[in-house]
N, C-alpha and C positions, 0 to 999 in steps of 0.2 A: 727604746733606743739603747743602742747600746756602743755607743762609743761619744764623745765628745772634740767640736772640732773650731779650728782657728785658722783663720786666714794670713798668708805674711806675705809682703814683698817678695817679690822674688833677687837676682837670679834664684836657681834653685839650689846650686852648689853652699852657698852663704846661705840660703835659709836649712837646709841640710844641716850644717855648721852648729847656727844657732839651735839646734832643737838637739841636739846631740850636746851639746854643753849645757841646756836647760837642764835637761835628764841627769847631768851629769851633778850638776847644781843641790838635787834634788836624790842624790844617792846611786842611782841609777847608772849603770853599765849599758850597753850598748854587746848582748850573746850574738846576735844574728843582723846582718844584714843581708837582705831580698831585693835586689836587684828585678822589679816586676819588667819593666821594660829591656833590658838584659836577657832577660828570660824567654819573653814574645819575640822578640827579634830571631834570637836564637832556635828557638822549636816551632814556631808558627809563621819565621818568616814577617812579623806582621809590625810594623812601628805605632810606638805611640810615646806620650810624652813621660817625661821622666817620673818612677812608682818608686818610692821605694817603704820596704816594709821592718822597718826594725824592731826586735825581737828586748825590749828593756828588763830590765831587770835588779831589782836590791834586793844583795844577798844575803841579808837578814829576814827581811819581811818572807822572801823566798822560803826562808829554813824553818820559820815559823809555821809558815801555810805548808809545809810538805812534814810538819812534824806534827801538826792536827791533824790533816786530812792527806794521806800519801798519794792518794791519785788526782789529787790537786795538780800534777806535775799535768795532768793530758790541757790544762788552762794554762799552762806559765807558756813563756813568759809575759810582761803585757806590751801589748803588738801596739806602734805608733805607727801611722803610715804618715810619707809625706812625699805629696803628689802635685804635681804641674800641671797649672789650668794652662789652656789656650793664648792667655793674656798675659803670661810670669806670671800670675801670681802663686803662690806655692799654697794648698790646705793640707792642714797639719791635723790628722787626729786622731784619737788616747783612745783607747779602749779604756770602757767604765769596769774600774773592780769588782765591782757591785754584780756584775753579769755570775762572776762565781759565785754569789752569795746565792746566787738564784738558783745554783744547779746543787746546794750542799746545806742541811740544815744546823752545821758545822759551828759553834759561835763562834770557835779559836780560827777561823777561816775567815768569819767577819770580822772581826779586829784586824786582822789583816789588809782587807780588802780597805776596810775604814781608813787605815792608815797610810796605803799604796793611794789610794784616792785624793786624799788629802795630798800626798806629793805631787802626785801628777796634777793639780790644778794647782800649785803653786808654779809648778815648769808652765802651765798653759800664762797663768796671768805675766810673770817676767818675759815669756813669747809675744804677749799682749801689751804689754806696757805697765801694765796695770793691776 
């Protein structure tokens, strides 16, 4: 598996919100947003319910992993998506750092990874409750 995922209330706008201040909580910037549903609409004509793919990022751990391993950049940032079921409710989920540790026999890569990991389940459990 490679990514890790939580479910919230919706609207999606407010859980949007909360996941982006979690991140924020948690070091994490917000490089990219991906408008998935923006996107399909747009080139394919085609609707669906709201994707969106944000691009996270702390720019320590960042500078770290690209100062062990330089092509660590083709894995950054770590991608959260947060998407709209059928019924409001919004699932929210992390890409595991750990997925780089698997592509780089790197240790200064896993310390990173360990410690990016560690954040992002801190942002998942305050998304959680718990």
């Amino acid at each position: 598996m490679y990514g890790q995922h939580i479910t919230l209330p919706g609207p999606f706008a407010s859980a949007l919100d909360k996941v982006t201040a979690a991140l924020k909580d948690q070091g994490f910037g917000v490089l990219s947003d991906i408008d998935i549903q923006k996107a399909m609409k747009d080139k394919l004509g085609v609707d669906m319910p709201a994707y969106r793919i944000l691009g996270a990022c702390n720019p320590p751990l960042a500078h770290r992993a690209l100062q062990a391993e330089p092509e660590i950049g083709l894995l950054l940032p770590c991608n959260v998506t947060v998407r709209e079921q059928p019924d409001g409710r919004v699932v929210v989920g992390f890409l595991d750092p750990q997925t780089m540790v698997q592509l780089t026999p790197n240790p200064g890569v896993a310390a990173v990874a360990d410690e990016a990991g560690q954040r992002l389940q801190r942002a998942r459990e305050a998304l959680s409750g718990g």
